[in-house]
C-alpha positions in Angstrom: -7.5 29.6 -14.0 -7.8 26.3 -15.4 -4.6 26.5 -17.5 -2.8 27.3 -14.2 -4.4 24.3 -12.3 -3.1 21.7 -15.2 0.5 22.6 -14.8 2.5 19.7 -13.6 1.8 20.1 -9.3 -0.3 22.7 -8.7 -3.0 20.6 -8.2 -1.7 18.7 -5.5 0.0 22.6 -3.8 -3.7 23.3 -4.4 -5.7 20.5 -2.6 -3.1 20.5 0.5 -3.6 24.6 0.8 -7.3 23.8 1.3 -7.2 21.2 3.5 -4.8 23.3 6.1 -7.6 26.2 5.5 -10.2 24.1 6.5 -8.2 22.5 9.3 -7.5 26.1 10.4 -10.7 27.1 10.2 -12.3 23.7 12.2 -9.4 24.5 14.6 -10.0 28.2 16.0 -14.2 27.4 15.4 -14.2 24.5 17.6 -11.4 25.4 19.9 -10.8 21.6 21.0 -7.8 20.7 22.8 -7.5 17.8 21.2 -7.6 19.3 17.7 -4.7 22.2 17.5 -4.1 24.7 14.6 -1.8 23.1 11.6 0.5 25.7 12.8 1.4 24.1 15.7 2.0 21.1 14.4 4.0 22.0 12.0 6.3 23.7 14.6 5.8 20.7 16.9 7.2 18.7 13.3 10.6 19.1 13.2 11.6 18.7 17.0 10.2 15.6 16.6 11.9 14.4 13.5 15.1 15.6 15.3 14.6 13.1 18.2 16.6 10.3 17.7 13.9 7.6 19.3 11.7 9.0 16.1 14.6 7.7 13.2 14.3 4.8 15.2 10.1 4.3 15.4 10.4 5.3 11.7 13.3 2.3 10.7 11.0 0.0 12.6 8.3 0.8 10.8 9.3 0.6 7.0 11.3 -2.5 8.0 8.4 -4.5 8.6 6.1 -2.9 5.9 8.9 -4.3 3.0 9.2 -7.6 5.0 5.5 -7.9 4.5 5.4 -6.4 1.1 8.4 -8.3 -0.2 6.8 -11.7 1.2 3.5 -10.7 -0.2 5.0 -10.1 -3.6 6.8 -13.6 -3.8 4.1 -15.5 -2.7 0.5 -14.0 -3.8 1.7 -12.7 -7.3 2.6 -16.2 -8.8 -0.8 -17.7 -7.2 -2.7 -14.8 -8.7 -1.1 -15.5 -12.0 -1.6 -19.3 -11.7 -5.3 -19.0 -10.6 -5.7 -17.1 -14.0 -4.8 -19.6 -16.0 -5.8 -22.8 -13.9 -9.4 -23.0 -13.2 -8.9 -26.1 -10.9 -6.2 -23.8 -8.9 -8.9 -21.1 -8.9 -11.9 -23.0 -8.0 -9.7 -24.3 -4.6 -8.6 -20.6 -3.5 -11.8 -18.7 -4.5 -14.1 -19.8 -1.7 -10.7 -19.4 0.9 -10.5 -16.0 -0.8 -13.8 -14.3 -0.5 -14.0 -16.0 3.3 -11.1 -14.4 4.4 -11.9 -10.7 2.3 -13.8 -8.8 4.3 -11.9 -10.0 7.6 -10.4 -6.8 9.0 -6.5 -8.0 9.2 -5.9 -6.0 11.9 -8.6 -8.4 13.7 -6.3 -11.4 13.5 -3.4 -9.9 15.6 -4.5 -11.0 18.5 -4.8 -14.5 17.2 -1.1 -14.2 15.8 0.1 -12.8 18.7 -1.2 -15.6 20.8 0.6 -17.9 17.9 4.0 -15.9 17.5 4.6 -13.4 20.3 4.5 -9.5 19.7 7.8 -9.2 18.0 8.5 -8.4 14.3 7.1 -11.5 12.5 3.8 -10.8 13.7 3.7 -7.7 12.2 5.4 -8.8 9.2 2.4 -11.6 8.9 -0.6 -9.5 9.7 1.2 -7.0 7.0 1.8 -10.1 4.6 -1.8 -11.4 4.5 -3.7 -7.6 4.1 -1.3 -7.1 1.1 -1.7 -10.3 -0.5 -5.3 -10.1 -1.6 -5.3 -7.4 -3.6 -2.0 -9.0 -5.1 -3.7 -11.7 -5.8 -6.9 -10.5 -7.6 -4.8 -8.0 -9.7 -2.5 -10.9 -11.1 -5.5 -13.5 -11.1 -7.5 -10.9 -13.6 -4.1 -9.7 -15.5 -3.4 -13.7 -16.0 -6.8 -14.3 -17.2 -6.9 -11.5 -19.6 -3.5 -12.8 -21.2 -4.2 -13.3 -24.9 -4.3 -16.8 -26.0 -2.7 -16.7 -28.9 0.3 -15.7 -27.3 0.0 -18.9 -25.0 -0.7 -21.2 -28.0 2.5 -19.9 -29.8 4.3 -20.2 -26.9 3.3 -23.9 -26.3 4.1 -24.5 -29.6 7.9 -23.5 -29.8 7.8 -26.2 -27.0 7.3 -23.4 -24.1 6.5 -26.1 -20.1 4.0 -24.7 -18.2 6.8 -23.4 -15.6 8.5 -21.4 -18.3 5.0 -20.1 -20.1 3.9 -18.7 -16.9 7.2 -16.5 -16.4 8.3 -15.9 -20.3 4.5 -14.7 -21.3 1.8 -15.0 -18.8 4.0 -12.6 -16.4 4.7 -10.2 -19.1 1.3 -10.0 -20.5 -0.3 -9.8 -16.8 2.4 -7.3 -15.8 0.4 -3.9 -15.9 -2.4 -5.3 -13.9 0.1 -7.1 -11.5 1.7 -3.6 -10.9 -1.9 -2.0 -10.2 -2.0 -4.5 -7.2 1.1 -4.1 -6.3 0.6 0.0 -6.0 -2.6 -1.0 -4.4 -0.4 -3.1 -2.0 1.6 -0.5 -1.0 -1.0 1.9 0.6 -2.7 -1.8 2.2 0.7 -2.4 3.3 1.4 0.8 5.1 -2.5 0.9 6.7 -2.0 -2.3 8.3 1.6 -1.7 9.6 0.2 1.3 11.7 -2.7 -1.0 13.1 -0.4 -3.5 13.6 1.9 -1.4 15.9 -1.1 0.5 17.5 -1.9 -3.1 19.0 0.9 -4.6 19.2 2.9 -1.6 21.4 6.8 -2.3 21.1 8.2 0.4 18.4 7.1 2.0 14.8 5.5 5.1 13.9 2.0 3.1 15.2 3.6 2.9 19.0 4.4 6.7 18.6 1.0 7.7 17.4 -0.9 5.7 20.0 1.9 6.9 23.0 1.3 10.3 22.2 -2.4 10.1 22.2 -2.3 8.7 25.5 0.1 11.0 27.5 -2.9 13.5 25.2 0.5 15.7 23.3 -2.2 15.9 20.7 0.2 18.0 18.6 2.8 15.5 18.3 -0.4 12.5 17.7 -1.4 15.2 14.5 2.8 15.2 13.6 3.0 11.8 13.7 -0.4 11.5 11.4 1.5 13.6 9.1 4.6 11.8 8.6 2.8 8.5 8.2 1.0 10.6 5.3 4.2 11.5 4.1 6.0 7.7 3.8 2.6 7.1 2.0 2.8 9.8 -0.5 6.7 8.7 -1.3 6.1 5.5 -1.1 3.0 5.9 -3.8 4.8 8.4 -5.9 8.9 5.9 -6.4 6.0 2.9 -7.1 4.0 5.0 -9.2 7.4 6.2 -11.7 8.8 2.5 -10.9 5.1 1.0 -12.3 5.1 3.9 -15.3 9.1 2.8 -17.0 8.4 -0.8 -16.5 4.8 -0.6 -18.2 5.2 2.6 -20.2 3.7 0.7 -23.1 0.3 0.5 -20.8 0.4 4.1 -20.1 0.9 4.9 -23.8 -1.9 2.6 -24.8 -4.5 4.1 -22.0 -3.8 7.9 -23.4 -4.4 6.6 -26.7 -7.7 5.0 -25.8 -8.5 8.2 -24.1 -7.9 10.5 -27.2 -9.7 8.1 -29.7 -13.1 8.1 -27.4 
């Protein structure tokens, strides 16, 4: 049994073939309305996908998740990396930083809607600004944990600042900075449904909240399940992206494990 559970995706076929037993089970035991049987919403699943208003909620939505993502990634990664190696730069942002942490970013929309409207950039901000902490504490602790040496040697070939912090410190800092980004990703996605729940004009968050409110509780569980599934793709492209550009990270972490 536990030869068969370490070949390559059975664990996963595994865990989901529980989860729809128990949600079969909690389904005909508490015989809610509001909480069908997985059956039904996996018949309920592909009319849904076929509707042409659902390609559209679904464009919407990964639109504005890369717009945040993308601004996110050119903006918070070079501050994270220059906080690690500038403790004046880091003693400025760290007291902004931990302020702002545990603010919900879904909280602000309001605020930003009152600022911007309820169109596209909104999102894209409230989307930009929950992905760009974690960004920026991954490439602040992969900067900081740069090896000297290689900074001195660079300096000494006549390396500026600009070009140190893109020819080494970027390189060295990149395995970490690739963690946050992953990290990023799943923030990205959780605030772009919040995001649309609140601010109602399209995206998978409009559809999920529609549908709860007109109470088609088997299209609100399909909709849950297709924002699990952009997740899960989203995760696993990063995830083989992450593993060729830092293979030599992977290859150092199963050597560590072996030699413990």
């Amino acid at each position: 049994m536990n030869s068969l559970l370490r070949l390559p995706g059975v664990p996963p076929i595994v865990s989901l073939l529980a989860l729809l037993s128990l949600w079969h089970l909690a389904a005909v035991v508490l015989d809610y309305s509001y909480l069908p049987p997985p059956i039904e919403v996996l018949k309920t699943l592909p009319a849904l996908l076929a509707e042409p208003e659902t390609a559209g909620h679904i464009i919407d939505s990964l639109k504005r998740m890369a717009g945040g993502f993308a601004l996110a990634v050119a903006l918070a990664v070079p501050l994270g990396l220059t906080m690690g190696r500038s403790r004046a730069v880091a003693c400025f942002f760290k007291p902004l930083l931990t302020v702002t942490y545990p603010v919900p970013k879904s909280a602000l929309m309001p605020i930003i809607m009152l600022w911007f409207g309820i169109g596209d950039f909104s999102k894209i901000l409230v989307i930009f600004l929950g992905v760009s902490l974690p960004l920026i504490y991954h490439s602040y602790a992969g900067a900081h944990a740069v090896d000297e040496k290689l900074v001195w040697s660079a300096q000494a070939m006549g390396m500026g600042r600009t070009r140190r912090l893109f020819a080494v410190i970027l390189p060295s800092a990149l395995p970490e900075v690739m963690l946050g980004c992953r990290v990023g990703i799943v923030m990205a996605l959780i605030v772009m449904v919040s995001s649309e729940m609140i601010a109602r004009q399209s995206g998978v968050g409009n559809l999920l909240f529609n549908s709860a409110d007109m109470a088609q509780y088997d299209t609100v569980y399909a909709v849950i399940v297709i924002i699990s599934v952009i997740g899960f793709v989203a995760d696993a492209m990063f995830e083989a992206i992450r593993r060729r550009l830092t293979f030599w990270a992977d290859l150092r972490a199963s050597t560590d494990v072996w030699t413990t």
